[in-house]
C-alpha positions as CSV (number, residue, x, y, z in Angstrom):
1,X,1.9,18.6,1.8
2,X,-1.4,18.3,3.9
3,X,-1.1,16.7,7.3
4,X,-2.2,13.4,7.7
5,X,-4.8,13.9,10.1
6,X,-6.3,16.7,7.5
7,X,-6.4,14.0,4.8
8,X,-7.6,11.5,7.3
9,X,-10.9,13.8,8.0
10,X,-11.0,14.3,4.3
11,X,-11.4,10.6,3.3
12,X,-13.1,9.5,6.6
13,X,-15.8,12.4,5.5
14,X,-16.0,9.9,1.8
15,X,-19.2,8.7,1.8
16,X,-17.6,5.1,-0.1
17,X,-15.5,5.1,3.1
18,X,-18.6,5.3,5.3
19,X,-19.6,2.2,3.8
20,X,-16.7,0.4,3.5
21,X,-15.6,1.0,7.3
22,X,-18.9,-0.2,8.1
23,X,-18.5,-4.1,6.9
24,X,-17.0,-6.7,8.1
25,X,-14.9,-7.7,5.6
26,X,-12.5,-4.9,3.7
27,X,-12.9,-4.4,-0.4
28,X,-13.8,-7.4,-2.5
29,X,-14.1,-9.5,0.6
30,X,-11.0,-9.4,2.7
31,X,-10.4,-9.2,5.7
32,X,-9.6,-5.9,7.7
33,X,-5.8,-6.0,9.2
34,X,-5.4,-6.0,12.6
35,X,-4.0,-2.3,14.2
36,X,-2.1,-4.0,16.6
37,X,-0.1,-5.5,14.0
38,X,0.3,-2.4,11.8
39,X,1.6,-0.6,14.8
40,X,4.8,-3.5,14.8
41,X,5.6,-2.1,12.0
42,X,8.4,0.6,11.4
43,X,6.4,2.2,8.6
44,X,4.1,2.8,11.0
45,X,6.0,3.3,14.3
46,X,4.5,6.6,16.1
47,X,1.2,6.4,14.4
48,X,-2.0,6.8,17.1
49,X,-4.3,4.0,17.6
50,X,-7.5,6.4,15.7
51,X,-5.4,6.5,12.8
52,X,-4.0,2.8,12.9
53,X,-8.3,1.3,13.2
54,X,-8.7,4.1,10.0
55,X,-5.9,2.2,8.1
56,X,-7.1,-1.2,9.4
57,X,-10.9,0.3,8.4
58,X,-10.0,1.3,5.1
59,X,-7.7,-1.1,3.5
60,X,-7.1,-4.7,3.5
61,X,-5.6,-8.0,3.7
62,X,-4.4,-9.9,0.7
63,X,-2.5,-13.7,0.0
64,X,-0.5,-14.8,-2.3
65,X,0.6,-18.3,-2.3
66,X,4.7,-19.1,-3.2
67,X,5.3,-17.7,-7.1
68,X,2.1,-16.2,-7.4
69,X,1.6,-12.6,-8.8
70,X,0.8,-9.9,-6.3
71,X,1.3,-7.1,-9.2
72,X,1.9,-7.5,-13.0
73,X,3.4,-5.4,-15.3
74,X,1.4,-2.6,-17.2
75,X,-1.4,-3.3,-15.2
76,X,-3.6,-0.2,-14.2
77,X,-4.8,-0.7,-11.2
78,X,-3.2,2.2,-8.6
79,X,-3.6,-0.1,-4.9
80,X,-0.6,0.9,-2.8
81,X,1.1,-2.7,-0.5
82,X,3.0,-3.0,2.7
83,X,4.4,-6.3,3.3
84,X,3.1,-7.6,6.6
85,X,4.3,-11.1,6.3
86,X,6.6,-12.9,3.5
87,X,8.7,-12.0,0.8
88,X,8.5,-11.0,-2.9
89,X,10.9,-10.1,-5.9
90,X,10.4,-7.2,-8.1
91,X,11.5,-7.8,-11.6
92,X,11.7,-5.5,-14.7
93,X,11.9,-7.6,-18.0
94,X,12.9,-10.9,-16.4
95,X,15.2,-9.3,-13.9
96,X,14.9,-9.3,-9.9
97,X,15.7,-5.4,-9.0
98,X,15.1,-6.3,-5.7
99,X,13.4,-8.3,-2.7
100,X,11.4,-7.1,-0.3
101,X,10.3,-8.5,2.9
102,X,7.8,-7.4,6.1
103,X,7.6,-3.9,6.6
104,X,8.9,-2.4,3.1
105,X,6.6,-1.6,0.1
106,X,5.7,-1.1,-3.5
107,X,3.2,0.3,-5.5
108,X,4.2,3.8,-4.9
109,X,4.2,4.5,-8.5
110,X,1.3,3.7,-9.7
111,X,-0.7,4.8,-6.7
112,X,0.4,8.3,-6.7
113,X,-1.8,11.0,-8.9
114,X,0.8,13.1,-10.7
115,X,-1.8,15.9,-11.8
116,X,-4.5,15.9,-13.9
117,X,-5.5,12.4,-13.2
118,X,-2.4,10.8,-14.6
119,X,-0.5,8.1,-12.9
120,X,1.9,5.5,-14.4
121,X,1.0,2.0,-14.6
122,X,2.7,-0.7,-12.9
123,X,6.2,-0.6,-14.3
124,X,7.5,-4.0,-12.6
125,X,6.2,-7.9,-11.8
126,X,6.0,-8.1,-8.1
127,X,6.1,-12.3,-7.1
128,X,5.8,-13.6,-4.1
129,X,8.4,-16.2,-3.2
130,X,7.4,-17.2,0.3
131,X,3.1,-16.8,1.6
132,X,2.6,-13.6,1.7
133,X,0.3,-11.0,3.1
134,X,0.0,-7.6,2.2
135,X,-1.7,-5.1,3.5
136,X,-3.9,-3.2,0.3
137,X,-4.2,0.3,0.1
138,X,-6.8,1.6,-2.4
139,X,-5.3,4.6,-4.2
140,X,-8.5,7.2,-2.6
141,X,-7.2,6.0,0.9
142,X,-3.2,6.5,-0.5
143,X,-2.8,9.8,0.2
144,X,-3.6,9.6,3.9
145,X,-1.4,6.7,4.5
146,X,1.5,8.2,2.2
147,X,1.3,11.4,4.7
148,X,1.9,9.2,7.8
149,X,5.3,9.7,9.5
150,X,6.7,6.6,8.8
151,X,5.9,6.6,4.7
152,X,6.1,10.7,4.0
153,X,10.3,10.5,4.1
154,X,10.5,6.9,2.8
155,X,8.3,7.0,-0.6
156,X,10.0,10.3,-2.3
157,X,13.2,8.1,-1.8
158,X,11.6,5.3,-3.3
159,X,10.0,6.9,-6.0
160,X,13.5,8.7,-6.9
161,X,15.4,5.2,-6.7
162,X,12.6,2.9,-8.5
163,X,11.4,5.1,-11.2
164,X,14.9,4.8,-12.9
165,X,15.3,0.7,-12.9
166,X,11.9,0.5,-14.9
């Protein structure tokens, strides 16, 4: 696996990322997230301040109100979450597989290329069931945050555990 700071240089050298680092707002409007507050959390625990302001750069903030829909099932879209604040249940056909709160994350999945371009679709309903915010990872900037310290060990063990229940 590439180091992070080599994927870093790769996507910070992306001429969409040139742009999108250069507004004010984050994709479709959001706002940035704030390193300071990445850097509270475990999944990013050990990560330098240049690489928390990329994150913070190149991703964003979403909200979801109580029972709204971060994720739903089959959908195609490939954005990668972190939980900064609130809770959500996962379900599979009706049924919660489990609840996740500030720090975790989903999305794994279907932000991950598995070769050739493929990549599975969302395979779960994620709801929030307290106000959430999420930090959005689009799936070009995945690879560079899935090859930080805190996420490299953690999503493989995911992936193994999730894949199964959906």
């Amino acid at each position: 696996m590439p180091a992070a700071d080599d994927i870093v240089d790769q996507i910070r050298a992306h001429p969409v990322l040139d742009r999108a680092a250069s507004q004010a707002l984050g994709w479709g409007g959001q706002p940035h997230a704030d390193p300071a507050e990445l850097a509270a959390l475990d999944v990013f625990a050990g990560v330098d301040d240049a690489t928390l302001q990329f994150v913070a750069d190149t991703c964003h903030e979403k909200r979801a109100a109580l029972g709204e829909y971060v994720v739903r099932r089959w959908d195609t879209n490939r954005d990668f979450y972190v939980i900064l604040d609130g809770t959500v249940e996962v379900l599979v056909d009706a049924r919660v597989v489990r609840t996740l709160g500030p720090g975790d994350f989903f999305g794994e999945l279907a932000a991950q290329d598995w070769g050739g371009g493929f990549g599975y679709p969302r395979l779960a309903d994620v709801i929030a069931t307290a106000p959430l915010r999420v930090l959005v990872v689009p799936h070009h900037v995945y690879p560079a945050v899935a090859a930080l310290p805190g996420l490299c060990d953690r999503i493989p063990g995911a992936v193994r555990v999730r894949l199964p229940e959906s």
